[in-house]
C-alpha positions as CSV (number, residue, x, y, z in Angstrom):
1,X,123.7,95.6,78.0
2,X,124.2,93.2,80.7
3,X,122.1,90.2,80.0
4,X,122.5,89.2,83.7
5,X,121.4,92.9,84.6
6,X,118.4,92.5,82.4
7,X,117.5,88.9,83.7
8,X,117.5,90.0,87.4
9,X,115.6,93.4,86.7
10,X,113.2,91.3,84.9
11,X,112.6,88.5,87.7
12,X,112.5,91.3,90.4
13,X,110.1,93.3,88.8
14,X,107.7,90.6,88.4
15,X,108.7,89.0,92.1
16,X,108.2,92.2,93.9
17,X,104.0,93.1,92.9
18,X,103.4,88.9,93.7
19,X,105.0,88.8,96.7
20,X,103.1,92.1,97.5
21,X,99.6,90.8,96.1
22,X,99.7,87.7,97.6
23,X,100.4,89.1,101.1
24,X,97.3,91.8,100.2
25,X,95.5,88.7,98.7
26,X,93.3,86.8,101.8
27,X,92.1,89.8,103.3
28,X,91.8,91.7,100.0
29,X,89.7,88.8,98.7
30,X,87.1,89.3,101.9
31,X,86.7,93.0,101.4
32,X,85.6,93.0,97.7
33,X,83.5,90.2,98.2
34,X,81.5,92.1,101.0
35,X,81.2,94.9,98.4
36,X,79.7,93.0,95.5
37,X,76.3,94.0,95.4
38,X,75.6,90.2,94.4
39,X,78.4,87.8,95.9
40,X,78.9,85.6,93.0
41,X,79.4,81.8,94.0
42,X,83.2,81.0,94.9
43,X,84.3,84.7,94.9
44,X,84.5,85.1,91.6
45,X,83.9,88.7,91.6
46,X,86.5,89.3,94.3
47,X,88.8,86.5,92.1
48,X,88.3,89.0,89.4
49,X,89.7,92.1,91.1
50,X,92.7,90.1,93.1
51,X,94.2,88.7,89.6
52,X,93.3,92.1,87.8
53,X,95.5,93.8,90.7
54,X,98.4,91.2,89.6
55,X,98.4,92.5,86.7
56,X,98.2,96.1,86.9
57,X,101.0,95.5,89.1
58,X,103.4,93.2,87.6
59,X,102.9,95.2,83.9
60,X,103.1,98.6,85.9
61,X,106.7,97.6,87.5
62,X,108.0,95.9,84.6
63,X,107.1,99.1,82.2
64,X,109.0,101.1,85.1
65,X,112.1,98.3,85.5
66,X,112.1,98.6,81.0
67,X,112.2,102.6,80.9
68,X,114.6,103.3,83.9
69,X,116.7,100.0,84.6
70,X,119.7,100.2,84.8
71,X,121.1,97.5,82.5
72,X,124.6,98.5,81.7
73,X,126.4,99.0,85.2
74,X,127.7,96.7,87.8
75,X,125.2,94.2,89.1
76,X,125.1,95.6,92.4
77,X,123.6,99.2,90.6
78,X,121.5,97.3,88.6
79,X,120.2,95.3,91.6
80,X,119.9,98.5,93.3
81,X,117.5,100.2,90.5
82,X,115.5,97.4,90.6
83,X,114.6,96.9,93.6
84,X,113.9,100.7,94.4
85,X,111.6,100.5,91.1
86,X,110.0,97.1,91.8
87,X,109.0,99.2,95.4
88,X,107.7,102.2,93.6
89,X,105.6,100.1,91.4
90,X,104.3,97.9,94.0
91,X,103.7,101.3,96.1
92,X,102.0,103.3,93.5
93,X,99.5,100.4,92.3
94,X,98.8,99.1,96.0
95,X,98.0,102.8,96.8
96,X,95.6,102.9,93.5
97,X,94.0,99.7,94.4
98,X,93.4,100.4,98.0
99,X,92.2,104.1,97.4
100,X,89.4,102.2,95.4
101,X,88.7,99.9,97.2
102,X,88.4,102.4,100.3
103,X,85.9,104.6,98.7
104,X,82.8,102.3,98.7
105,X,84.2,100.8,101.9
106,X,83.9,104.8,103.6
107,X,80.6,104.9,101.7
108,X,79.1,102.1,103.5
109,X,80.6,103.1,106.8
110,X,78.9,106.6,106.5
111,X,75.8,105.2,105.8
112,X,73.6,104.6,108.9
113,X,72.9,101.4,110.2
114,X,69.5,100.0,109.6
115,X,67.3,99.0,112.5
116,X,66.8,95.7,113.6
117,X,63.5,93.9,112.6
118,X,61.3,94.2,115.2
119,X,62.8,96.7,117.0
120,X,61.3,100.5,116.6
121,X,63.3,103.7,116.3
């Protein structure tokens, strides 16, 4: 085994769901606090499911970079299978986060809206 190949897996499998949560993270951090039922003071419950989706993500692409990495060719194939496992990881768990976090959001928007006070239906 390479210990280069295994360093840069490694750091590529951990960059790739950060630099993906972090883009996700300011307007991720709105939505889930609009679906708390109780905001909690300084986001917290959004805070909660923001750091909880870094590490779903960064432990789901690192357990996929360990099982299929390719640690014993060149750097340039090992490179290679990182990055296109760092992408499925980051693909699969954004696609599980936002699939939850777009149920409650359809749920709300198929509610109807509530009439204004003072106005009559």
């Amino acid at each position: 085994m390479s210990e280069l190949n295994f360093a840069l897996t490694l750091v590529i499998a951990v960059l790739g769901p950060v630099v993906a949560i972090w883009y996700l993270q300011p307007i991720l951090l709105v939505v889930l606090d609009s679906l708390c039922m109780a905001p909690l003071p300084g986001r917290a419950g959004a805070q909660f499911w923001v750091r909880s989706a870094y590490v779903l993500a960064i432990a789901g692409t690192l357990v996929l970079a360990l099982t299929f990495g390719d640690f014993h060719g060149t750097l340039l194939d090992a490179i290679h299978r990182a990055l296109w496992l760092a992408a499925a990881g980051c693909f699969v768990s954004i696609a599980v986060i936002t699939r939850r976090v777009w149920a409650p959001v359809q749920q709300r928007l198929a509610r109807p809206a509530a009439p204004a006070a003072g106005t009559e239906v």
